[in-house]
N, C-alpha and C positions, 0 to 999 in steps of 0.2 A: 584593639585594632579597629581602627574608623572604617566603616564597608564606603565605597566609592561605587555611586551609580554607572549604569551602561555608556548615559551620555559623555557623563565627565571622562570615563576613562578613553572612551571613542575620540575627542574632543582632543585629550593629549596627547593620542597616538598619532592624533593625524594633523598636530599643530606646525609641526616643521611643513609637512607637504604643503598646506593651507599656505605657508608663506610663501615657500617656490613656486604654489601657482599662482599668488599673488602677484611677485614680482616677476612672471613670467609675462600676466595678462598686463601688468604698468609699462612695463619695457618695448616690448609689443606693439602697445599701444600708445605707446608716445610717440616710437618711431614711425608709425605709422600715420599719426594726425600733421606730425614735423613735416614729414617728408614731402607729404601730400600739399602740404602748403606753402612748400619753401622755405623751411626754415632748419637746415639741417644742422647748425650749430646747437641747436639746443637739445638735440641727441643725446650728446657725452654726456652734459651735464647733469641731465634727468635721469640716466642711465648710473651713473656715479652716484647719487644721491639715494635713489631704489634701491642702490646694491646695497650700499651703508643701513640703510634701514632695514633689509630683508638681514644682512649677516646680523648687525644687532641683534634683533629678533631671535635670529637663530641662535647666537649664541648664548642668549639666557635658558631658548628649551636646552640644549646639551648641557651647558651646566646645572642648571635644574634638576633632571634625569638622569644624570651622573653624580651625584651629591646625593640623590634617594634611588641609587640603583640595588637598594633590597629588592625589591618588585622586578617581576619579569616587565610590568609595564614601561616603569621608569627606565630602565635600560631600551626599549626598545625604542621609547620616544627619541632616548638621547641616538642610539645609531640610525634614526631617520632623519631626524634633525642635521646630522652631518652628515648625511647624503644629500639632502637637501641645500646643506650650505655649497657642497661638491657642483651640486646641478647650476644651485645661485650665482654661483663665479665662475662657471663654464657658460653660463649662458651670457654673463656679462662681458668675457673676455671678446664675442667681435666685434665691438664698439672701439676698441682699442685697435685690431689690426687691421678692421677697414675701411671705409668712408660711409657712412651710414645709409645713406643716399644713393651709394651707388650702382 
């Protein structure tokens, strides 16, 4: 059995969250450079794009972490990973119902 240092297994557990607040602080901060400038069409689309790449993302940790869920690790990675996609697509969702800008 391969031992897995502190870092690496730190690093996994907390790779899902690392994306959410990723694309929490990208989303954030688009709409907030956008808005500030006038430019609120380019909201959605930046937002649509972050989202796409945050779920990616996620999606290989859960699958990753559920394909080596012998380990307490690997399982746990993968049920944050899908809380995190939970958080990803709840925070995406007010782009969609309300004007970004407004």
């Amino acid at each position: 059995m391969r031992t897995v240092g502190f870092a690496a297994t730190a690093l996994g557990l907390s790779a899902g969250i690392a994306v959410w607040a990723l694309h929490f602080a990208a989303i954030y901060g688009v709409t907030a450079v956008a808005c500030a400038r006038g430019l609120p069409q380019v909201v959605a689309p930046a937002v649509a794009w972050a989202t796409f790449a945050a779920t990616a993302a996620l999606a290989v940790i859960i699958v990753r972490g559920y394909r080596r869920r012998r380990r307490f690790e690997q399982w746990l990675s993968a049920a944050l990973g899908s809380l995190a996609l939970v958080a990803v697509l709840w925070e995406a969702l007010p782009v969609v119902v309300v004007p970004p800008c407004g």
